[in-house]
C-alpha positions, 0 to 999 in steps of 0.5 A: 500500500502506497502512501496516497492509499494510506491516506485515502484508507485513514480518511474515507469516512469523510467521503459519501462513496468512502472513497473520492470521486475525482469527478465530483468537486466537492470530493476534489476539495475535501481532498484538497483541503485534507492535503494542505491540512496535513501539510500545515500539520506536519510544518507546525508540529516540527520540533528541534531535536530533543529527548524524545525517547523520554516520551511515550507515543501518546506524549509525543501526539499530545504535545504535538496538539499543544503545539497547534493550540499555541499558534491557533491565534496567531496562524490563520491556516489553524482552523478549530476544525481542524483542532479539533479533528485532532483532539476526536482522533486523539479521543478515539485512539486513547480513551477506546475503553471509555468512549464505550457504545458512544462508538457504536453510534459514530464509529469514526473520529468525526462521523456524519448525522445525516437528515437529522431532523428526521430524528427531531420527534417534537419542536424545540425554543431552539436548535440546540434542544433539536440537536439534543433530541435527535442525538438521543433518538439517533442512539436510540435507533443504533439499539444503545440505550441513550436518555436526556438529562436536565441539568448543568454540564450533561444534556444526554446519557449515551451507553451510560457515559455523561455526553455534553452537547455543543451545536453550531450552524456553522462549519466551526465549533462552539467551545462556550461553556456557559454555567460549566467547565470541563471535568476531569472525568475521563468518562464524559465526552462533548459532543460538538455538532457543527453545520445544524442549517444543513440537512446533515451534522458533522459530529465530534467526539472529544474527552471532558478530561483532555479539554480539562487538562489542555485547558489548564495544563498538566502542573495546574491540573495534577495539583488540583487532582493532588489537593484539590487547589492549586497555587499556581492558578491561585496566584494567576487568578490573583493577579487577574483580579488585581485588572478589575475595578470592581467597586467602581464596576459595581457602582456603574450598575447601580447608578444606571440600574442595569446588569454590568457585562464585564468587558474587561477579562484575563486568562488563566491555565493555558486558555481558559478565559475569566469573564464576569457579568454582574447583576444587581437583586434588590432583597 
């Protein structure tokens, strides 16, 4: 097997035919684009010549993924979707055991639900409940018991593992958490659903515990999971604090009696961002 076919072999999931129809244009681009993404890969993850021995397989892929996180910003051939192709590759190779029946419902790193609405069984206030809901249904149909779940940091339980569910309608992905984190359990998994004005969804798999360790890094996260604080991030937090004015804050949203977002913020980790909206309640 020669190198094109090892690459056709590794990204056959991504075509309708599993293979690409060189006569069809779309599947010349998704090839196209697939090239220049390893090409872009393969130049931002070079490294100067270090004591790689001392890592194993899955360090080295992993630092690897640091390494695009790091330039993401600053290099506009870096797309999330393309991180984030990573970061399910990576989920699916390292957490096979975890992932559990979730695979049985998609199979591959980044599968396809196709006509989703056709698993959408009563109207939603808005698309990402339809999403939930057809995502649950889907499951279902794949003979894995799958149940939705009201709450703060779960929408749906597929195969007994904790699933939060990110929609986009776009080709992109939503990595606003809102009112939770990520966790580090390596038996919850986001789902991120991009492209939901189509007919079909590009799903995602990606463990909760790699965000949660990508996020805040290896040294603030074994603290935390060591004596469940972490000085290093208190001292960052500190001095992110010491940004915001938060008297004169407070006392801009009681003089024009409106809730305050804070538009000031910092960061903390590697790339979690800190934002504050401050709401006045009268007891």
């Amino acid at each position: 097997m020669d190198v094109f076919d090892k690459l056709i072999s590794k990204y056959s999931y991504k075509f309708p035919k599993g293979y690409p129809d060189m006569g069809d244009p779309n599947d010349v681009l998704l090839l196209e684009s697939i090239i220049s993404s390893l090409i872009s890969e393969v130049e931002l993850t070079k490294e100067e010549p270090s004591d790689k021995e001392s890592l194993s397989p899955q360090q080295q892929e992993l630092q690897k993924i640091i390494n695009i996180i790091d330039k993401v910003e600053s290099d506009d051939k870096i797309t999330k979707i393309k991180l984030f192709d990573l970061l399910a590759e990576y989920t699916y190779k390292y957490y096979e055991s975890e992932l559990g029946d979730i695979k049985k419902v998609f199979p591959n790193p980044v599968s396809k639900l196709e006509n989703w609405r056709d698993y959408v069984e009563r109207k939603e206030s808005n698309v990402g409940k339809e999403v939930e809901q057809a995502i649950e249904t889907y499951a279902q149909d794949q003979g894995v018991e799958a149940s939705s779940i009201r709450g703060k940091g779960t929408d749906v339980n597929i195969g007994g593992k904790e699933v939060e569910i990110k929609s986009s309608q776009r080709n992109t992905v939503t990595t606003m958490l809102q009112t939770s984190f990520y966790k580090n359990n390596p038996n919850k998994f986001y789902l991120f659903a991009s492209n939901t004005t189509s007919s079909n969804l590009d799903i995602r798999i990606v463990s909760s515990q790699l965000l949660y360790r990508l996020s805040l890094g290896d040294d603030i996260a074994d603290e935390l999971a060591t004596d469940k604080q972490s000085q290093k991030l208190l001292d960052q937090i500190n001095k992110g604090l010491e940004t915001l004015d938060f008297p004169h804050l407070i006392q801009t949203s009681l003089s024009t009696g409106e809730s305050l977002d804070v538009k000031k913020s910092f960061v903390v980790g590697k790339n979690v961002r800190i934002r504050f909206l401050i709401n006045i309640e009268p007891q």
